[in-house]
C-alpha positions in Angstrom: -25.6 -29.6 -33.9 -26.4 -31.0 -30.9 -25.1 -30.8 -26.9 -24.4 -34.3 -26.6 -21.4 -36.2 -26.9 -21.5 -35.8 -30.6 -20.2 -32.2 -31.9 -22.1 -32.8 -35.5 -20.5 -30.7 -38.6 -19.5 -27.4 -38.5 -20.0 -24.6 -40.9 -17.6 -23.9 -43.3 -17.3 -20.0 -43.2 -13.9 -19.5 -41.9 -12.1 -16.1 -41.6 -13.7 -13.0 -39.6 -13.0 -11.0 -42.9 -15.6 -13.2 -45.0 -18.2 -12.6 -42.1 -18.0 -9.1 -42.3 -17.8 -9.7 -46.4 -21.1 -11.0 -45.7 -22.7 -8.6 -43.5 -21.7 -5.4 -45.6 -23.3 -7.3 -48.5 -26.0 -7.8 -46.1 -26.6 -4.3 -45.4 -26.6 -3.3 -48.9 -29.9 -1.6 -50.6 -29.8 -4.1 -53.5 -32.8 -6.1 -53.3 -31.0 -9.3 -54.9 -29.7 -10.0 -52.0 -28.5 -13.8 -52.7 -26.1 -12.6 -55.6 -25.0 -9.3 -53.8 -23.9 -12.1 -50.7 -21.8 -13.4 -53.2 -20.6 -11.1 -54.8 -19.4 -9.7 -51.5 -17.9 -13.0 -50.8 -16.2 -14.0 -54.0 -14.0 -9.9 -53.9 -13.0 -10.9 -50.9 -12.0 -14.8 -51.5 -10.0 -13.6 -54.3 -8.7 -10.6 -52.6 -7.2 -13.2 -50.1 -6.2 -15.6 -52.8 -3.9 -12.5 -54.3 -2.2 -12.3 -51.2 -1.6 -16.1 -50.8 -0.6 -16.1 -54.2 2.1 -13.5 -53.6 3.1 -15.3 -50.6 2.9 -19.0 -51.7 3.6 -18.5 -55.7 1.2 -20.7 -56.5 -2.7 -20.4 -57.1 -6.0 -21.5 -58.6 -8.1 -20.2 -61.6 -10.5 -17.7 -60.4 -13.2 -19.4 -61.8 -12.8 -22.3 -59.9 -12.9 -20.2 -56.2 -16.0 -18.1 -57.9 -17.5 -21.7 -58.3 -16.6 -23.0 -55.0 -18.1 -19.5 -53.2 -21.4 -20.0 -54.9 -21.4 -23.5 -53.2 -20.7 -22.4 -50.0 -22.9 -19.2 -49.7 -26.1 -21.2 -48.3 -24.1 -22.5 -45.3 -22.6 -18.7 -44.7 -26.2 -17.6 -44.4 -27.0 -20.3 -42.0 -24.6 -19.4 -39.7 -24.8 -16.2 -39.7 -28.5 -16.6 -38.9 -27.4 -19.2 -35.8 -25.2 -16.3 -34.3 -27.9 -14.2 -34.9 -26.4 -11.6 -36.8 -28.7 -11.7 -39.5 -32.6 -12.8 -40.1 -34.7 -12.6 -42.4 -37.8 -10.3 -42.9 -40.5 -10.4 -45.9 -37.8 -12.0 -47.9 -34.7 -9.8 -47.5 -32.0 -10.5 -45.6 -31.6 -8.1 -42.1 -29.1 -6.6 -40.0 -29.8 -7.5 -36.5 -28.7 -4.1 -34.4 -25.8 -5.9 -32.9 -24.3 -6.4 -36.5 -25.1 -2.5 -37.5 -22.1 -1.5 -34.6 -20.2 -4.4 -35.7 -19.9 -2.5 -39.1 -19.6 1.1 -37.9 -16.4 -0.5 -36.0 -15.2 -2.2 -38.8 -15.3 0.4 -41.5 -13.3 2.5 -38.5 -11.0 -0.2 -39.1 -11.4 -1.3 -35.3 -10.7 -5.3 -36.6 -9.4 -6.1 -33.1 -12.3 -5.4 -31.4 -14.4 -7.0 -33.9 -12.6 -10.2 -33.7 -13.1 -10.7 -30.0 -16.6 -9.7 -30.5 -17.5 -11.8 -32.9 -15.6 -14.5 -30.8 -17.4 -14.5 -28.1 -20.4 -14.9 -30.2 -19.1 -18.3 -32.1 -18.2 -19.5 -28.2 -21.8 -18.5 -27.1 -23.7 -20.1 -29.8 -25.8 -23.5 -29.6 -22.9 -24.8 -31.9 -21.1 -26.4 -28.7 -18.9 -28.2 -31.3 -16.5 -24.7 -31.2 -16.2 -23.9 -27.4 -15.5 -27.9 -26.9 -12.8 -27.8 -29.7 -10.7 -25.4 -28.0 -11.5 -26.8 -24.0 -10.7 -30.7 -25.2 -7.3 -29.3 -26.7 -6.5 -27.5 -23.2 -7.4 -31.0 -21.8 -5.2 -32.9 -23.9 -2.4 -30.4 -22.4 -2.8 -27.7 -25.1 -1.2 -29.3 -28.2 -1.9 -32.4 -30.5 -0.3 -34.3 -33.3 -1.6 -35.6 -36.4 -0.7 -37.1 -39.4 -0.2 -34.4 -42.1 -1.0 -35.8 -45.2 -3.6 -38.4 -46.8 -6.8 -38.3 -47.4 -7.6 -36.6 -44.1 -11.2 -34.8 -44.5 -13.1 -38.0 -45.5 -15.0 -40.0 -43.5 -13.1 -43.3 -44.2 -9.8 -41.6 -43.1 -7.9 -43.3 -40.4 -7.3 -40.2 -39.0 -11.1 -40.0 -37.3 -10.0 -42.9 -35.1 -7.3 -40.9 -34.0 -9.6 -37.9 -33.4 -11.9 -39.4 -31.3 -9.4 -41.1 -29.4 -8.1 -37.6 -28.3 -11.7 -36.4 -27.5 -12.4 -34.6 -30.5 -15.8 -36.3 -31.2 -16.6 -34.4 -34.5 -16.2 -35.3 -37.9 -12.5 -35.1 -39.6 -13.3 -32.2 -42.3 -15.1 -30.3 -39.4 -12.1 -30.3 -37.4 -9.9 -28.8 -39.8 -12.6 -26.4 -40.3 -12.3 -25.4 -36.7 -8.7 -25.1 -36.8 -8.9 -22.7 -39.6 -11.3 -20.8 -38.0 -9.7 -20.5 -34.9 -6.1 -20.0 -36.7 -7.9 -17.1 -37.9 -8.8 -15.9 -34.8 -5.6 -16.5 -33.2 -6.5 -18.7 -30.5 -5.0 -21.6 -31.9 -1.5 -22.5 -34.5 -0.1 -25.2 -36.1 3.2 -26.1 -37.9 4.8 -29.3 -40.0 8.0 -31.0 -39.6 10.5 -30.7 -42.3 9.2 -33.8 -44.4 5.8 -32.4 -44.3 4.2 -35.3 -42.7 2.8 -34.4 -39.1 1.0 -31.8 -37.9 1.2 -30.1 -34.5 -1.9 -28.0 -33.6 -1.2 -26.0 -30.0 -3.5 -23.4 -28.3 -2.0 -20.1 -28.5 -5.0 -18.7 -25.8 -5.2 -19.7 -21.8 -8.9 -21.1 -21.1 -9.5 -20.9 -17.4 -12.4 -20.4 -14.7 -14.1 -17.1 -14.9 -12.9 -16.2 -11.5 -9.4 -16.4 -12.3 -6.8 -13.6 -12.6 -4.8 -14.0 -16.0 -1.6 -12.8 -16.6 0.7 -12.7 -19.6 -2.3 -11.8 -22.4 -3.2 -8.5 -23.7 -6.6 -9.2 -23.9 -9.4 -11.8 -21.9 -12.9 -12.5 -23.6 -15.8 -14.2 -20.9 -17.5 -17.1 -22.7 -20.0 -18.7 -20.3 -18.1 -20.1 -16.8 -14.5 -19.6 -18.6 -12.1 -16.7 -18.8 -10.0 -16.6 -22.3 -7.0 -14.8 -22.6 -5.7 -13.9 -26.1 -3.2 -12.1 -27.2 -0.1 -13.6 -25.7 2.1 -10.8 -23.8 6.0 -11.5 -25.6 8.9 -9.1 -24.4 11.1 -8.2 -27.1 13.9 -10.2 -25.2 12.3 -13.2 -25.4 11.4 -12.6 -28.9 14.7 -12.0 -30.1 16.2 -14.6 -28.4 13.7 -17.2 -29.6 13.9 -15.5 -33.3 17.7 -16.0 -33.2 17.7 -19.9 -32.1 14.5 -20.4 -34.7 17.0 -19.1 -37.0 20.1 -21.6 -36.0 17.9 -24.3 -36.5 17.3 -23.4 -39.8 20.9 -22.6 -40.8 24.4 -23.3 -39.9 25.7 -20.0 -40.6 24.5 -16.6 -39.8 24.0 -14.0 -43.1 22.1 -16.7 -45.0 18.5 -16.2 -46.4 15.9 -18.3 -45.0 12.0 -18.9 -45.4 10.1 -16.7 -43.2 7.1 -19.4 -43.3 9.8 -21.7 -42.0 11.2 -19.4 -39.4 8.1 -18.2 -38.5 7.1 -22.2 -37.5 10.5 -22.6 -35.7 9.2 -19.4 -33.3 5.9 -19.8 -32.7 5.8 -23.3 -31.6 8.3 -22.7 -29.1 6.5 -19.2 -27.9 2.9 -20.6 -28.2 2.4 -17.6 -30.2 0.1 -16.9 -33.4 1.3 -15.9 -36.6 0.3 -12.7 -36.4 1.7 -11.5 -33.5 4.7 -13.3 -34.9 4.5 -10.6 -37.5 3.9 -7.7 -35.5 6.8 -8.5 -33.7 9.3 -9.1 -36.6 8.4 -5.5 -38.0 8.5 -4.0 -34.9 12.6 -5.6 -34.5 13.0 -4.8 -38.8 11.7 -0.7 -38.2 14.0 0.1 -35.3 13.8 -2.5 -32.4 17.0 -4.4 -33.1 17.8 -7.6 -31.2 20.8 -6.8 -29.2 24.3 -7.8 -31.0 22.4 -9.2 -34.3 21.1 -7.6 -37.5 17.9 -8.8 -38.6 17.1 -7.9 -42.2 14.0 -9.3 -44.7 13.2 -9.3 -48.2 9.9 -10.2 -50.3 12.5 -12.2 -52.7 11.1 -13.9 -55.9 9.4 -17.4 -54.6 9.3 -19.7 -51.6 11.0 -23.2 -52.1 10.3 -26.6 -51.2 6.8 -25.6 -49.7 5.3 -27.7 -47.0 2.0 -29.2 -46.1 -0.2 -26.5 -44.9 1.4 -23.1 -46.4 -1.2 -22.4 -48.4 -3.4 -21.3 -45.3 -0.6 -20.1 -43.2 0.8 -17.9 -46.6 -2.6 -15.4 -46.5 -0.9 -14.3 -43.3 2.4 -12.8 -43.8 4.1 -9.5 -42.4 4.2 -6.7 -45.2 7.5 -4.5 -46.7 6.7 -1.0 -47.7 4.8 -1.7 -51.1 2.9 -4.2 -49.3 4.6 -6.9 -50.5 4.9 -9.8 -48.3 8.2 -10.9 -46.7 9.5 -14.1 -47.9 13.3 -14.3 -46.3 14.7 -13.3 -43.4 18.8 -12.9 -42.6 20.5 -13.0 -39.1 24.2 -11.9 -38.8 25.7 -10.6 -36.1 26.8 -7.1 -35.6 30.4 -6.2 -35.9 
């Protein structure tokens, strides 16, 4: 991939959970290396594809995603090898010693730190396709909207016009593999309209000059001349109050079950908030942080109806009930 005006493709490893996948494969003493990488990958593909599954109640054979891993283990290599976390020595693959602490923190279950780390590596690297995705979005003011549905990831799709129109000069099935890698990473979140046929994609992160002083994020990552702050900082107020008119939206009456995918899109996009600290803040208000005058209850319920576009993806991440099973509903009624 190239500096210049064109981006180029993009790999297509996209959750922080497959890279480590890969490097504790990596660091394994098995000298088939190749089939130990997958391996790796293909327990934890199907270890997310449970949990979507669950979520979503709906699926694919495991042999097809044990298929589709195979394909994609060459270009997981490569890019590994570009952010130089891996390289290769007398034919076996090699931790490089920034990867070795990357594990250590990792199996200490320290994923927060890893993701920011591992962050600033993608931003770093001579792939300038993933910095500019996420600095042509803040251009654009911060959000953008797309058409939803068709045959969107070929090159003959009318939605590449409409892409490089907006300034994202990269192919169309590289773009949604950015915004899947950056969903996962929080800096970025996306929701559909009831009929399922537009997207908006909105920065959940601040992107600023490195000498500025950010407020309102939890954490800030350096990338080069920019300052990144992730994490958005939500107070419960505002939480609750955003939760409850998410909720109205939804509903005419209070008491009723609704989707929590659904809610969840009626929040964030009017927080700039990422799923998952969406979840973190629903739990925190269902385990003893009520919203002020309203009850807010959930249950994992027995399927999600009328699904829309793009809850597949968004269904891997949802906020666990003791059991961890995933909630499905959520109920607001008033307290008496």
């Amino acid at each position: 991939m190239d500096g210049g005006s064109a981006w180029g493709s993009v790999r297509k490893i996209r959750t922080l959970a497959q890279i480590m996948a890969l490097l504790e494969a990596s660091a394994s003493p098995k000298s088939n290396y190749a089939e130990n990488l997958r391996a790796s990958l293909v327990k934890q593909h199907i270890a997310l594809e449970s949990a979507r599954m669950r979520g979503a109640q709906v699926g694919r054979s495991f042999d097809t995603i044990r298929m589709s891993l195979h394909a994609l283990t060459a270009d997981n290599l490569s890019f590994l090898k570009k952010l130089r976390l891996v390289y290769v020595k007398e034919n076996k693959l090699v931790l490089s010693p920034a990867s070795k602490r990357l594990l250590v923190q990792w199996r200490r279950g320290k994923a927060d730190i890893i993701r920011r780390r591992v962050l600033i590596r993608i931003l770093s690297s001579d792939y300038k396709a993933y910095l500019r995705f996420l600095l042509n979005l803040e251009r654009i003011g911060g959000s953008f909207t797309l058409i939803a549905r068709g045959e969107k990831r070929t090159g003959e799709s009318p939605l590449r016009e409409l892409l490089q129109d907006a300034g994202f000069k990269t192919d169309v099935a590289s773009f949604f593999t950015l915004r899947d890698l950056f969903y996962d990473f929080r800096l970025v979140n996306f929701v559909t309209d009831k009929e399922g046929k537009f997207e908006t994609l909105f920065l959940t992160c601040r992107i600023e000059a490195r000498d500025a002083r950010q407020t309102g994020f939890r954490h800030q990552v350096l990338v080069g001349r920019y300052r990144i702050g992730l994490d958005k900082r939500i107070s419960s107020q505002s939480f609750c109050s955003m939760l409850i008119e998410g909720y109205k939206t939804l509903t005419p009456a209070w008491a009723r079950w609704v989707s929590l995918l659904d809610l969840r899109e009626a929040v964030t996009i009017r927080l700039r908030m990422a799923d998952d600290d969406f979840d973190d803040a629903l739990l925190k208000v269902l385990k003893g942080h009520p919203c002020s005058g309203f009850r807010v209850d959930g249950s994992i319920g027995y399927g999600v109806s009328n699904r829309k576009y793009g809850e597949i993806l968004k269904a891997k991440k949802m906020p666990l009930m003791p059991g961890n099973r995933p909630i499905q509903y959520v109920t607001i009624s008033r307290r008496t």
